[in-house]
C-alpha distance (Angstrom), angle and dihedral (degrees) to the residues before:
residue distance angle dihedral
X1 . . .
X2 3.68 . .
X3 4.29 113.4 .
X4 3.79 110.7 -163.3
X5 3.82 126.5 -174.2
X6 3.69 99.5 -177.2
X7 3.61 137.1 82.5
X8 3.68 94.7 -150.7
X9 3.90 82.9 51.0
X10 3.78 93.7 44.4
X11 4.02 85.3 50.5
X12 3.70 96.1 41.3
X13 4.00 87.2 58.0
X14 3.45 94.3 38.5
X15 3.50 94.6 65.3
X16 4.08 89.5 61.0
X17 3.44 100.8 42.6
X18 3.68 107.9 79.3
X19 3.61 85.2 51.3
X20 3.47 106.3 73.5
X21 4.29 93.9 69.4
X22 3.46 99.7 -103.7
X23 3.65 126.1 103.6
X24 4.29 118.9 -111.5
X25 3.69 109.0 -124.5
X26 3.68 110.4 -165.2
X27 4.02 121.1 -156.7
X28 3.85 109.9 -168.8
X29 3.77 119.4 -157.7
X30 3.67 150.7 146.9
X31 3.53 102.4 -121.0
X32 3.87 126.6 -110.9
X33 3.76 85.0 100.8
X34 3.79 116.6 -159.4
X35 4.44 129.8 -179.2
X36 4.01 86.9 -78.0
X37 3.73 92.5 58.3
X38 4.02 88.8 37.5
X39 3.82 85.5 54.3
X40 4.02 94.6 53.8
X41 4.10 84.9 49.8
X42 3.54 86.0 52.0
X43 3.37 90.4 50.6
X44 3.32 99.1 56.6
X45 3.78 89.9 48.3
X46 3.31 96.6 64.1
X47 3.75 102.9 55.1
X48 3.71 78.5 69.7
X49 4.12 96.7 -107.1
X50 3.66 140.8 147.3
X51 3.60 97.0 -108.1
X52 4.12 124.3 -146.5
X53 3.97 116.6 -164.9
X54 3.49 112.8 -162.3
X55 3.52 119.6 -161.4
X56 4.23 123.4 -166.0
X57 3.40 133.0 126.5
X58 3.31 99.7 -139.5
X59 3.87 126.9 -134.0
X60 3.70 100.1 -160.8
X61 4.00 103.3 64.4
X62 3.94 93.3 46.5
X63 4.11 113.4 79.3
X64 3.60 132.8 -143.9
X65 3.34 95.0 -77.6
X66 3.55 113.4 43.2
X67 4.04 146.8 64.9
X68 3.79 109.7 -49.5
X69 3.87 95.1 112.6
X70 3.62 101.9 34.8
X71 4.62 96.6 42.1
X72 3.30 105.3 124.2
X73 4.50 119.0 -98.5
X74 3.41 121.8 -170.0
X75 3.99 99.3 159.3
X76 3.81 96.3 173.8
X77 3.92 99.9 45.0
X78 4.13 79.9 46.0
X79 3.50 89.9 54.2
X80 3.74 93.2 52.4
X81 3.86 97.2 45.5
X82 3.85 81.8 53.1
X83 3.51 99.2 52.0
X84 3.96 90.4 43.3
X85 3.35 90.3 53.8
X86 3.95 100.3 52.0
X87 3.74 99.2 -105.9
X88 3.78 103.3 154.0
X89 3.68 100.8 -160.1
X90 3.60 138.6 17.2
X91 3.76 125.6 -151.6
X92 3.95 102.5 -158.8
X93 3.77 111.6 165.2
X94 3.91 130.8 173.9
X95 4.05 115.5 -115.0
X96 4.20 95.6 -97.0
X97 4.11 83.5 56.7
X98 3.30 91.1 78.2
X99 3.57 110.6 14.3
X100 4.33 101.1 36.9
X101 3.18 120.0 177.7
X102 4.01 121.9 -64.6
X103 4.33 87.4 33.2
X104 3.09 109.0 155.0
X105 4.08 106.3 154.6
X106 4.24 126.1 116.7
X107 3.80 131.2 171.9
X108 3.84 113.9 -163.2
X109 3.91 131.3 177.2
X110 3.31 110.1 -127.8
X111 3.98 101.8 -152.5
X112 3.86 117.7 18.2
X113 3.90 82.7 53.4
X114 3.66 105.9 53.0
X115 3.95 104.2 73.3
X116 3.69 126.0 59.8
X117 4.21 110.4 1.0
X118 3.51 81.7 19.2
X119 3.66 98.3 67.2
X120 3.73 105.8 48.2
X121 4.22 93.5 27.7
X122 3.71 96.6 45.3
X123 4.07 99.9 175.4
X124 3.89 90.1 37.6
X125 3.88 101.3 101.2
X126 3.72 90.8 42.3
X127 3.60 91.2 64.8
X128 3.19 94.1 42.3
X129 3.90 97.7 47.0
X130 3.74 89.7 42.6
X131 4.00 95.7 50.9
X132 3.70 100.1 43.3
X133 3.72 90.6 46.6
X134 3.63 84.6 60.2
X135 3.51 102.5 48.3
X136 3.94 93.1 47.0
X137 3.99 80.4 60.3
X138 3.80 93.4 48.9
X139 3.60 99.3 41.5
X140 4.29 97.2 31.6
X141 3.98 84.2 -149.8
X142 3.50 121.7 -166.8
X143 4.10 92.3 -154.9
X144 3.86 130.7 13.6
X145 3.57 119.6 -161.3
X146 3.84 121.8 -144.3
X147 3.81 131.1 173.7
X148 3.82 128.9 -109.4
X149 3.61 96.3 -131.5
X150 3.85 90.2 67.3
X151 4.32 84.9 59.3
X152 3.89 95.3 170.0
X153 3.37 103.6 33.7
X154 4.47 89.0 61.5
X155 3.70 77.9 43.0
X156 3.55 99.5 50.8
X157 4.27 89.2 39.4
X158 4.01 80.7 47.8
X159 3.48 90.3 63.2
X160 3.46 98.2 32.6
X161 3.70 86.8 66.3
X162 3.39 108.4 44.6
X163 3.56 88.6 50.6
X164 3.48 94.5 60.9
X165 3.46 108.2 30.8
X166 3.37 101.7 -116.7
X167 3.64 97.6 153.2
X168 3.53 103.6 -145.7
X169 4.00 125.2 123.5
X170 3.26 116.9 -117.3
X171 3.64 108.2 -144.8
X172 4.11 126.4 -161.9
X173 3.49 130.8 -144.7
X174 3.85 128.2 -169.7
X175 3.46 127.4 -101.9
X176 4.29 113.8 -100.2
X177 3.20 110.5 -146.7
X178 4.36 121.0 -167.4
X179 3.73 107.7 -114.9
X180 3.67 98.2 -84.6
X181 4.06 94.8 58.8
X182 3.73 100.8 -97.9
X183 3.63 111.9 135.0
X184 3.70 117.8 -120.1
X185 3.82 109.4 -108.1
X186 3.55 129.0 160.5
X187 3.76 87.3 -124.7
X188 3.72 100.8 70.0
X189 3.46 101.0 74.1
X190 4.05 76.4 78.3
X191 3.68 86.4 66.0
X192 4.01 122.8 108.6
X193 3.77 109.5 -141.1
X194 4.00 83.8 -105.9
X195 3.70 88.5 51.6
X196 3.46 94.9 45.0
X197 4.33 95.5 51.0
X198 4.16 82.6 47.3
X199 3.99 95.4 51.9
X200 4.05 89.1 52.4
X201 3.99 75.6 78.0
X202 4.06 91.0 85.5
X203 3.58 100.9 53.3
X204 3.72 87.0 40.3
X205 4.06 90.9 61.8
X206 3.71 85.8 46.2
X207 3.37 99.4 54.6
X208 4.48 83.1 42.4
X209 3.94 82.1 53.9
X210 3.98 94.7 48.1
X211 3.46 92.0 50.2
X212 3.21 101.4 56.1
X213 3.94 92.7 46.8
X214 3.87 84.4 55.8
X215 3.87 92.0 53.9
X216 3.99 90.9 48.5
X217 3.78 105.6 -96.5
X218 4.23 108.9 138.4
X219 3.84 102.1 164.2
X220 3.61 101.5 124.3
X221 4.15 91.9 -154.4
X222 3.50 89.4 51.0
X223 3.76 96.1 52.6
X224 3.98 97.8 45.7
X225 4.31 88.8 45.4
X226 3.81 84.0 60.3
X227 3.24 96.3 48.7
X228 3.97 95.0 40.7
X229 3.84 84.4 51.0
X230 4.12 92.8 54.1
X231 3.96 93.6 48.6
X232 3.59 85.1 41.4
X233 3.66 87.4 68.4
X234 4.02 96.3 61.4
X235 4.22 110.7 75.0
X236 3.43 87.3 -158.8
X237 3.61 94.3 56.6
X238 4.20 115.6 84.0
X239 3.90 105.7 -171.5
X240 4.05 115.4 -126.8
X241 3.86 94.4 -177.3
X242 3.63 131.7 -44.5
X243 4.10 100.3 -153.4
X244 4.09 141.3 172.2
X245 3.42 109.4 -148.3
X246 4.17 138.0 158.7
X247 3.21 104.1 -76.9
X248 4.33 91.1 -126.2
X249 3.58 108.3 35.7
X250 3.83 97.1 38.2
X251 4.36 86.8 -130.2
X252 3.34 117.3 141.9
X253 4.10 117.7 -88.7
X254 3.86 110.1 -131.3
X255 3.97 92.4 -164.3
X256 3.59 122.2 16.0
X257 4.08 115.5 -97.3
X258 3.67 110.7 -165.2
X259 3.98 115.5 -123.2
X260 4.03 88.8 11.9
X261 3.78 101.2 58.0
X262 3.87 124.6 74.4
X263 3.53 131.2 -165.5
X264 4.18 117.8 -138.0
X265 3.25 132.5 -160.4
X266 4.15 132.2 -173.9
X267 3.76 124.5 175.3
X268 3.52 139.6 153.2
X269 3.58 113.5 -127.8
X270 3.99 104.1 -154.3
X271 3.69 90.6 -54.8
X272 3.53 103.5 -28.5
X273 4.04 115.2 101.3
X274 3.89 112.9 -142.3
X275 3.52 131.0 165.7
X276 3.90 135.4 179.3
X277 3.80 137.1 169.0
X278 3.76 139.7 -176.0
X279 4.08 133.7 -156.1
X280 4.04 108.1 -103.9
């Protein structure tokens, strides 16, 4: 496994790797790697590609006020899980790699962004947009491989792409959840063990919300009450938004349609900011 911190390395190697018949996967993260990253690696891995890791926290999509100094980085135990896992190069570069001195460049979508995430993280998708445009440049991917639990940010990278031809297949991999329901997230090793049993709450009203798809209900008010109600229920819990929306465009659903609709939640647990969603 290769480990680049460059750009002009990443772009030097870039240039050879679609060459050798196999397909580059890339698998963008921000480090502190846990199984559901592993699996999207994996993923990747088995469609038979070359597959490029990045790893960068990245400045641009946190605001003023939130987690960019403090998000967990573990570079060496990342590099391990990487190498475990089959990646065969890893782009790792410092902050001035790819925003030196005088930058001064953004890409934002203007539409899948604006609900949701977009609301109470206002600069979020701009990063996001901005630094994932970039790396499809660096790495020319064929594929890039993004998790489900992060719904509108694929959605807003789906657009993103089509949009601007980038030609590169944005692939989706289901959410992994520890045995108890909570979502994997980088974020929970903030959790306290009290914190922790309180934020099993959100997949809790998801599952609440499911079930009552499965046993015919489609009243979108009636769905997100129930699931208000459950969080309610934790005093640790302060509610974001609980939403149903379509499932592409991030609008809001005004009667459930199974397979298209999803269900999103946001909450701060005590401090900690967690989010989760499922399709209806």
């Amino acid at each position: 496994m290769q480990t680049l911190t460059t750009v002009s390395a990443m772009q030097a190697l870039a240039a050879t790797l679609g060459t050798a018949g196999r397909p580059v996967g890339l698998v963008p993260t921000m480090g502190a790697l846990h199984e559901g990253h592993v699996s999207l690696i994996r993923l990747a891995r088995d469609r038979g590609a070359v597959v490029v890791v990045s790893i960068f926290v990245n400045p641009t999509q946190f605001g003023p006020s939130e987690d960019f100094t403090r998000y967990p980085r573990n570079l060496e135990a990342d590099l391990a899980a990487c190498a475990a896992a089959g990646a065969d190069v890893v782009f790792a570069p410092a902050v001035e790699e790819i925003y030196p001195k005088g930058y001064s460049t953004f890409l934002a979508e203007e539409h899948v962004a604006k609900p949701l995430e977009g609301v109470s993280r206002p600069v979020h998708f701009r990063g996001v947009t901005t630094v994932v445009a970039k790396l499809f440049n660096l790495v020319r991917p064929d594929f890039a491989v993004f998790g489900q639990k992060d719904a509108q940010q694929v959605a807003v990278i789906r657009k993103m792409t089509a949009d601007l031809h980038f030609g590169v297949e944005i692939v989706t991999a289901p959410t992994l959840r520890d045995p108890d329901g909570l979502a994997l997230s980088s974020r929970n090793r903030y959790l306290t063990p009290q914190q922790r049993a309180a934020a099993l709450a959100l997949h809790q009203a998801l599952h609440r919300a499911q079930s009552m798809v499965a046993q015919g209900e489609r009243r979108v008010d009636r769905l997100i009450a129930e699931a208000t109600h459950l969080l309610s229920q934790q005093r640790l819990v302060r509610i974001i938004y609980v939403a149903v929306v379509d499932r592409d465009s991030m609008e809001s659903a005004r009667e459930v349609l199974p397979g298209r609709s999803l269900m999103a939640i946001a909450a701060w647990v005590d401090e900690v900011r967690l989010i989760d969603n499922e399709i209806l």
